[in-house]
DRENDO-1510 file (C-alpha; in Angstrom, 1 decimal, always signed):
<recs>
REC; n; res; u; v; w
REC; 1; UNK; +0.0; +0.0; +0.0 .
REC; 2; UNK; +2.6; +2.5; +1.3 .
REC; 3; UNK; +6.5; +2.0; +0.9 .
REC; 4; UNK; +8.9; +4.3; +2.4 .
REC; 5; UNK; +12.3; +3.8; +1.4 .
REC; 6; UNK; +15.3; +5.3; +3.4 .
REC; 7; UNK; +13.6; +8.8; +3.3 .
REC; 8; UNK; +16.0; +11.5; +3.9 .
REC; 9; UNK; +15.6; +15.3; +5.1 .
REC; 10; UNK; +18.1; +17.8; +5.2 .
REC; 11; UNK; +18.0; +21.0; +6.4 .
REC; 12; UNK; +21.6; +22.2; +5.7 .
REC; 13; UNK; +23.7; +20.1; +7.8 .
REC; 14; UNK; +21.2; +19.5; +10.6 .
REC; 15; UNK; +19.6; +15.8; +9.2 .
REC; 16; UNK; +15.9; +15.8; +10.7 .
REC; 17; UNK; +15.0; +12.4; +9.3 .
REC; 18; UNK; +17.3; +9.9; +8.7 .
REC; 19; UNK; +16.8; +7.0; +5.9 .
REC; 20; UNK; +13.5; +6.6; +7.3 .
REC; 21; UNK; +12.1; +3.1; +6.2 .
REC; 22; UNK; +8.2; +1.8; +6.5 .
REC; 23; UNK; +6.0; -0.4; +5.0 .
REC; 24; UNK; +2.3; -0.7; +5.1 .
REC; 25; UNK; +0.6; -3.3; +3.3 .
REC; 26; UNK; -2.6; -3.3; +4.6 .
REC; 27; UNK; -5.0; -0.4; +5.9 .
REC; 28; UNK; -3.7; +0.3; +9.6 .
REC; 29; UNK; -3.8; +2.8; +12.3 .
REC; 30; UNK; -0.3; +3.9; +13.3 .
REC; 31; UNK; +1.2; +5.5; +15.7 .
REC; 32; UNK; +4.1; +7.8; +16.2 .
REC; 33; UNK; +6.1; +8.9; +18.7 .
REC; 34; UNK; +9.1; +10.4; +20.1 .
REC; 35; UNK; +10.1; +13.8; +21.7 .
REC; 36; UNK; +10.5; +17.3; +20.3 .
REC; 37; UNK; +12.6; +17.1; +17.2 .
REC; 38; UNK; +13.1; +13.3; +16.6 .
REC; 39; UNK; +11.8; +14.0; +12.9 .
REC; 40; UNK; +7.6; +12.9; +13.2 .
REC; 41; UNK; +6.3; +15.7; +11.9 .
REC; 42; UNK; +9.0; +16.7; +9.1 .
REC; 43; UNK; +8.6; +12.7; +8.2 .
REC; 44; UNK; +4.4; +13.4; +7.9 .
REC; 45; UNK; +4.8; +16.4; +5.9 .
REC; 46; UNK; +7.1; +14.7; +3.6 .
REC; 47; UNK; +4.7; +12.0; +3.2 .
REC; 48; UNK; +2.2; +14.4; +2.3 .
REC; 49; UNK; +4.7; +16.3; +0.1 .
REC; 50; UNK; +3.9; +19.5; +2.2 .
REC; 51; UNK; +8.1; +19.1; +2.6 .
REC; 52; UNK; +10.2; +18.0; -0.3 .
REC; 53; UNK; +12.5; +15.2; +0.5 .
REC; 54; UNK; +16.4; +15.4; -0.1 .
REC; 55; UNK; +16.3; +11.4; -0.8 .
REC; 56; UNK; +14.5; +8.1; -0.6 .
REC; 57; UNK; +11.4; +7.2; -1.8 .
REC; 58; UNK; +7.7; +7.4; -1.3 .
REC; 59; UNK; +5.8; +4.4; -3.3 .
REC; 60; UNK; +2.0; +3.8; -3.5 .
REC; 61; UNK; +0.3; +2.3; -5.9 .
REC; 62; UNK; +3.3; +1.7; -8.1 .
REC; 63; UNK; +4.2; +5.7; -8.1 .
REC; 64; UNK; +7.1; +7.7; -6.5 .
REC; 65; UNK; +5.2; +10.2; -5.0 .
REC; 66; UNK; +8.3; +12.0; -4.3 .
REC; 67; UNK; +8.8; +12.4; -8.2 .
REC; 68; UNK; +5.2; +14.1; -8.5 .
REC; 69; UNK; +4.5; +17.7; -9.9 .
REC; 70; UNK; +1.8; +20.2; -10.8 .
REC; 71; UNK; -1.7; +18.3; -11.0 .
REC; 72; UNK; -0.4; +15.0; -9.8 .
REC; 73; UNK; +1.4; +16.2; -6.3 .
REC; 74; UNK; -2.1; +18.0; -5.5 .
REC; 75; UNK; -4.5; +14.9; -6.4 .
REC; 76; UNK; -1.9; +12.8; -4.2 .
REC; 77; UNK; -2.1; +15.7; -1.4 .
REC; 78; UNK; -5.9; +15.5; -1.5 .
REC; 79; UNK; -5.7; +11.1; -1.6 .
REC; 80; UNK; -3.4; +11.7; +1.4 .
REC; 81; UNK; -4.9; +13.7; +3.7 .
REC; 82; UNK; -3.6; +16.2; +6.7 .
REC; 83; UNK; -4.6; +17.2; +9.8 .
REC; 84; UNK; -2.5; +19.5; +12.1 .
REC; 85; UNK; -2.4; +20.4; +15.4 .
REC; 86; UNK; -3.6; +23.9; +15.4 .
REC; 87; UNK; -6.8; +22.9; +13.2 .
REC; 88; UNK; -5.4; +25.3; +10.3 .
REC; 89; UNK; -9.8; +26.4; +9.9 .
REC; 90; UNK; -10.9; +29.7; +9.2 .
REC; 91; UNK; -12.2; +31.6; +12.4 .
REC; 92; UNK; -14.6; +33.3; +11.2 .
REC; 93; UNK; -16.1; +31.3; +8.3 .
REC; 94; UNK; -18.8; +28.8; +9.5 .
REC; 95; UNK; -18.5; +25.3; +10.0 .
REC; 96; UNK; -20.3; +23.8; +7.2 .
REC; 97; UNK; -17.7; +26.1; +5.0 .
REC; 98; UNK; -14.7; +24.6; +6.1 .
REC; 99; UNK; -15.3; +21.2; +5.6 .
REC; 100; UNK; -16.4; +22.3; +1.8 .
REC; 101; UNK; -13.0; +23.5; +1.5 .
REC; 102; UNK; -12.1; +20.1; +2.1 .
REC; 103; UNK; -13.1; +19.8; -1.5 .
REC; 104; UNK; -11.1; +22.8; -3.1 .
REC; 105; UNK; -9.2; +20.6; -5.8 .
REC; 106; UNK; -12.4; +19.6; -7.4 .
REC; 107; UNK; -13.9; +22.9; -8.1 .
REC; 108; UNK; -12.9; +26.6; -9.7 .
REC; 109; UNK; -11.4; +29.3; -8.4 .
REC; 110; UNK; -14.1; +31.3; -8.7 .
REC; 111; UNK; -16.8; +29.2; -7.4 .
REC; 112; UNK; -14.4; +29.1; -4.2 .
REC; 113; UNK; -14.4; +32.4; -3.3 .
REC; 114; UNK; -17.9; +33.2; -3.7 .
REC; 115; UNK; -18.7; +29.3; -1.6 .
REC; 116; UNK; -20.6; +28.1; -4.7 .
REC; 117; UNK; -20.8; +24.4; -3.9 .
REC; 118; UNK; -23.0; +21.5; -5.1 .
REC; 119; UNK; -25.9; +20.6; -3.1 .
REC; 120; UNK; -25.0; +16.8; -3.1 .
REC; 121; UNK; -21.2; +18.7; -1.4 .
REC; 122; UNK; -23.2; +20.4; +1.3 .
REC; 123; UNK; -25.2; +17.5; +2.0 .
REC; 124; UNK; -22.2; +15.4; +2.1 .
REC; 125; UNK; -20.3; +17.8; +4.2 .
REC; 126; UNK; -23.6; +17.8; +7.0 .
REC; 127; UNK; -23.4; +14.1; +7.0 .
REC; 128; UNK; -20.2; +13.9; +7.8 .
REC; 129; UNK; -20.4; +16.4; +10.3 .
REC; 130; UNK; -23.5; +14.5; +11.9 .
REC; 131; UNK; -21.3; +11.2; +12.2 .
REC; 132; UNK; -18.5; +13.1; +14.3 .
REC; 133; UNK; -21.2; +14.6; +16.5 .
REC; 134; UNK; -20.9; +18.4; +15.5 .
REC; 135; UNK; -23.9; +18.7; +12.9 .
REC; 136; UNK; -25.1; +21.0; +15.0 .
REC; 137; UNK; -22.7; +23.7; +14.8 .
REC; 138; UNK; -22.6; +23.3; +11.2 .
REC; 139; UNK; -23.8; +27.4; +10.4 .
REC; 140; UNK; -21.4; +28.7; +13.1 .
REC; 141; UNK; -18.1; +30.3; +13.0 .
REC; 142; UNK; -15.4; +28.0; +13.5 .
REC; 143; UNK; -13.8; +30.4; +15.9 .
REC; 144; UNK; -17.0; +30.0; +18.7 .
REC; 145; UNK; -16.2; +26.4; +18.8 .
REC; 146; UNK; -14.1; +24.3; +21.5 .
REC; 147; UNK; -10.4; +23.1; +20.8 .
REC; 148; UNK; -11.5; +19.4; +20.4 .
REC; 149; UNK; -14.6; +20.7; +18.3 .
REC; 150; UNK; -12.8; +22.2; +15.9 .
REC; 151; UNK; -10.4; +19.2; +15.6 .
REC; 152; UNK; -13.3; +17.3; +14.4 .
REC; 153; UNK; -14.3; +20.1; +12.3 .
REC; 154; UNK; -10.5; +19.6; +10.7 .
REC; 155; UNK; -11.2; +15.6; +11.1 .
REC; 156; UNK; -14.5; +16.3; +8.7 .
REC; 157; UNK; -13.0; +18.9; +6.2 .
REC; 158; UNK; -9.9; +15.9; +5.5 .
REC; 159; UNK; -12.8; +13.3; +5.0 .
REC; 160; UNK; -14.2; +15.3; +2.5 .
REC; 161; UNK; -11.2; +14.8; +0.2 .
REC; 162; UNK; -12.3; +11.1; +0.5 .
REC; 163; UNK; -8.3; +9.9; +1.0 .
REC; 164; UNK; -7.0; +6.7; +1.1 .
REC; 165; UNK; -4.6; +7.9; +3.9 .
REC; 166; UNK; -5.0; +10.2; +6.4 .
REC; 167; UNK; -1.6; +12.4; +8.0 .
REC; 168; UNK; -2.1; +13.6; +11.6 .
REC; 169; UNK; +0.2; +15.8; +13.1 .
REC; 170; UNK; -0.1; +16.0; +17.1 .
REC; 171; UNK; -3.7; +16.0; +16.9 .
REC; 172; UNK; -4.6; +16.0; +20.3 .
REC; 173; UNK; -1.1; +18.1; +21.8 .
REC; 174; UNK; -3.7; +21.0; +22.6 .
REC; 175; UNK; -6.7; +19.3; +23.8 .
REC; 176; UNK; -7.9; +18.3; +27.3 .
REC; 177; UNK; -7.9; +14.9; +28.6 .
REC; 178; UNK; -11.9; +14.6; +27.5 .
REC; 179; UNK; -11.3; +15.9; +24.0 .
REC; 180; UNK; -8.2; +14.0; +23.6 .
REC; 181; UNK; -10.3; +10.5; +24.0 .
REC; 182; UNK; -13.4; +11.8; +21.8 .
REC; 183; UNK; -10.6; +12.7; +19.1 .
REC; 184; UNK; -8.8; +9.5; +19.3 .
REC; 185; UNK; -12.2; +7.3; +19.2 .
REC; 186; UNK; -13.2; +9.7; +15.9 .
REC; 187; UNK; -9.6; +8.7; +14.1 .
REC; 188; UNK; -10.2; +5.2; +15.2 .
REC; 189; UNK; -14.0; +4.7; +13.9 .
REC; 190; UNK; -12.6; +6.1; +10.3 .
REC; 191; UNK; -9.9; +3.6; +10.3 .
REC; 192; UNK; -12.6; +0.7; +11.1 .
REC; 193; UNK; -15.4; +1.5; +9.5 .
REC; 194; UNK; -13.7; +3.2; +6.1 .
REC; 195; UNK; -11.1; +1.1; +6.4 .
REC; 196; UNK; -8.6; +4.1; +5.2 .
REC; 197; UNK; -4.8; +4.1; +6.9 .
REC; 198; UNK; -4.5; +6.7; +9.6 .
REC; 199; UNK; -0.7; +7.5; +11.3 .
REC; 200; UNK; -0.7; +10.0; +13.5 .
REC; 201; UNK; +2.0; +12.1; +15.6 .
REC; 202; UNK; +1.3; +11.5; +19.1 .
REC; 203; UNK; +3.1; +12.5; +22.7 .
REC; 204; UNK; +2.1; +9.7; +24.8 .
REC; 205; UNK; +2.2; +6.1; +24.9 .
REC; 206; UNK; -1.2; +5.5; +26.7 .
REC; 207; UNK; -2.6; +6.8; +23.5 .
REC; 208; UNK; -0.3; +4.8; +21.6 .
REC; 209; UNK; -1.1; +1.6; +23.0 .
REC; 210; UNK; -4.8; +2.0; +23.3 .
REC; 211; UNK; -5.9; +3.2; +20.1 .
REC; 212; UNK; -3.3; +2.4; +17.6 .
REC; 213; UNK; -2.2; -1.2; +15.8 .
REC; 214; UNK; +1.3; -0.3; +15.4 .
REC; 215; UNK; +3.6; +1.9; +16.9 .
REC; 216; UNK; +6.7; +3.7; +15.4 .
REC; 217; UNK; +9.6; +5.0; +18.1 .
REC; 218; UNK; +11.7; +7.9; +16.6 .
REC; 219; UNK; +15.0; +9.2; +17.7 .
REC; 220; UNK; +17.0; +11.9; +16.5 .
REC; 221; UNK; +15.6; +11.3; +12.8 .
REC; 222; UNK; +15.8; +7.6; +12.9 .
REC; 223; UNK; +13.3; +4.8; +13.8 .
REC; 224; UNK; +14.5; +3.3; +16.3 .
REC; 225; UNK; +11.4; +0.8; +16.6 .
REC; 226; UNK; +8.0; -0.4; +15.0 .
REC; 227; UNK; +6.5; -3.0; +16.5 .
REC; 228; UNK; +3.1; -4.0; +18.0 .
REC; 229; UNK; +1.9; -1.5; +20.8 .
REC; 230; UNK; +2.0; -4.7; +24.2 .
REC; 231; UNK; +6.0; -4.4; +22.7 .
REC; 232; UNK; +5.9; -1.1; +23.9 .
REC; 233; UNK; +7.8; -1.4; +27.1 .
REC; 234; UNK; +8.6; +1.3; +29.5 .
REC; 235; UNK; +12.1; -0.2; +28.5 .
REC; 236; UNK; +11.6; +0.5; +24.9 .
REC; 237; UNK; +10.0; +3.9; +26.1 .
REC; 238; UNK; +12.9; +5.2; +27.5 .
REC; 239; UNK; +15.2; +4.1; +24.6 .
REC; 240; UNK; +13.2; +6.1; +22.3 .
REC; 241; UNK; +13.4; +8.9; +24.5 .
REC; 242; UNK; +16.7; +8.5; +25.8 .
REC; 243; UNK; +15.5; +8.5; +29.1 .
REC; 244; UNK; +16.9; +7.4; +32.2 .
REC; 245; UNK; +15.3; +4.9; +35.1 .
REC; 246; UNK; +13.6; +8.4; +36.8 .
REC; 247; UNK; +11.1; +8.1; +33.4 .
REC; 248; UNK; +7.5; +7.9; +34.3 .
REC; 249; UNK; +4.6; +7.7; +31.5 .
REC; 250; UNK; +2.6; +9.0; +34.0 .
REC; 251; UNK; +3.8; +12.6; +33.6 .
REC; 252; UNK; +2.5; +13.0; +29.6 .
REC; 253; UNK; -0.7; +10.4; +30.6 .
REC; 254; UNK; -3.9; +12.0; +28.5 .
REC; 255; UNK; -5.3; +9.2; +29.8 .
REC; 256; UNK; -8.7; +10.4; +32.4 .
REC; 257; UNK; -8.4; +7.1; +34.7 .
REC; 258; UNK; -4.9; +7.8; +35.0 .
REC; 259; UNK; -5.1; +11.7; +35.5 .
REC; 260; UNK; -7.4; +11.2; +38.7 .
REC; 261; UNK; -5.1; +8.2; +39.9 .
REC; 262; UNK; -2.1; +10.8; +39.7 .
REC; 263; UNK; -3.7; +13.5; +41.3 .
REC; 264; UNK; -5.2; +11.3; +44.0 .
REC; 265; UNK; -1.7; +10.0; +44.7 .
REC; 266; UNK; -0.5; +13.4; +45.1 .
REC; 267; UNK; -3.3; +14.7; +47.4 .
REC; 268; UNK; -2.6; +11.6; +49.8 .
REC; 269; UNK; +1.4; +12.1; +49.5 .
REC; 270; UNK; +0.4; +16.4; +50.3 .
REC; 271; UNK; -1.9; +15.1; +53.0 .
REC; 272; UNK; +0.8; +13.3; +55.3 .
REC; 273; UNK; +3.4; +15.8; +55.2 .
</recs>
């Protein structure tokens, strides 16, 4: 499905991904992780051809994506959709809008800026809307939404492309614990019920583990592992993070459960000194 071949990026003599090798032969969900700078979002973007890479390859369906220009690169950007931390919507456009804009490559210029889109489009856009549990907010601005609201809103806008693949960088880095999980599950339901490969950036392992089939460790550019996520040791976590003994996944935990554990151990640890 999706062969990456010892994909390189250079940024002068700083190397942020390394001969980066995957390959993914069957629609999965995939995690990333790894701490600030280990490459995971340069490697997405490169993927997505947002970055150009300075070697390797990129093979799907029997194409080097890395060798595609003009009208190809953006029909490959539009099968291989991306989804960012900071939602990248427009504040003050409603709802409904932005997930049309989803659709951008298919239509003119002109009918853009003036928001002339199909009926069957709107519809579509509603729909999709309804199945991530926002349909209501559809004529709002974007901008009077919550964080983890407008990540679905984001979530919606890259479904209306219709990818194969879908890129998501840090998705839930800015969200509370509760919009973290309702996030997650959404990614999750689109990889089983579509069936459509989803990798995603993420900063902890809980998340990993729970909602992911396979997890990739970067370091300093490389991947230092990919493996199933019950391989994911705190062992192999500190590896990846280059971490000593004191490391403790409970400090980056989005996890609720775990949240009120921690802070019940630290009220009872306050309440005997």
């Amino acid at each position: 499905m999706l062969h990456i071949k010892k994909l390189t990026k250079r940024f002068g003599e700083n190397v942020a991904v390394d001969s980066a090798t995957l390959e993914i032969d069957k629609p999965c969900m995939i995690g990333i992780i790894g701490r600030s700078g280990a490459g995971k979002s340069t490697l997405l973007r490169m993927i997505n051809r947002l970055t150009d890479a300075s070697d390797g390859e990129i093979l799907f369906g029997g194409r080097d994506v890395t060798k595609l220009k003009g009208r190809d690169k953006r029909a490959w950007q539009a099968d291989c959709a991306m989804i960012f931390q900071q939602f990248n919507l427009v504040p003050r456009m409603d709802v409904v809008s932005n997930v049309l804009h989803g659709t951008l490559n298919r239509h003119s210029t002109l009918a853009t800026m003036f928001n002339l889109f199909p009926i069957a489009d709107i519809h579509r856009a509603i729909d999709i809307l309804d199945r991530l549990g926002i349909a209501e907010h559809a004529p709002k601005r974007a901008e009077a939404l919550s964080g983890g609201q407008q990540q679905r809103v984001a979530i919606a806008r890259a479904l209306m492309q219709d990818p194969s693949i879908i890129l998501a960088d840090e998705p839930i880095a800015s969200l509370d614990p509760m919009n973290a999980q309702v996030v997650m599950q959404a990614l999750r339901r689109i990889h089983e019920e579509d069936g459509r490969t989803v990798i995603a950036n993420l900063h902890t392992l809980d998340t990993a583990r729970r909602y992911c089939d396979r997890v990739v460790g970067m370091r300093d550019g490389r991947i230092v592992f990919d493996g199933l996520p019950e391989q994911l040791t705190t062992g192999v976590a500190r590896e990846i993070y280059g971490a000593d003994a004191s490391f403790s996944e409970e400090a980056t935990s989005t996890e609720i459960e775990t949240l009120d554990a921690t802070q019940k151990a630290l009220m009872e640890a306050e309440a005997t000194i």
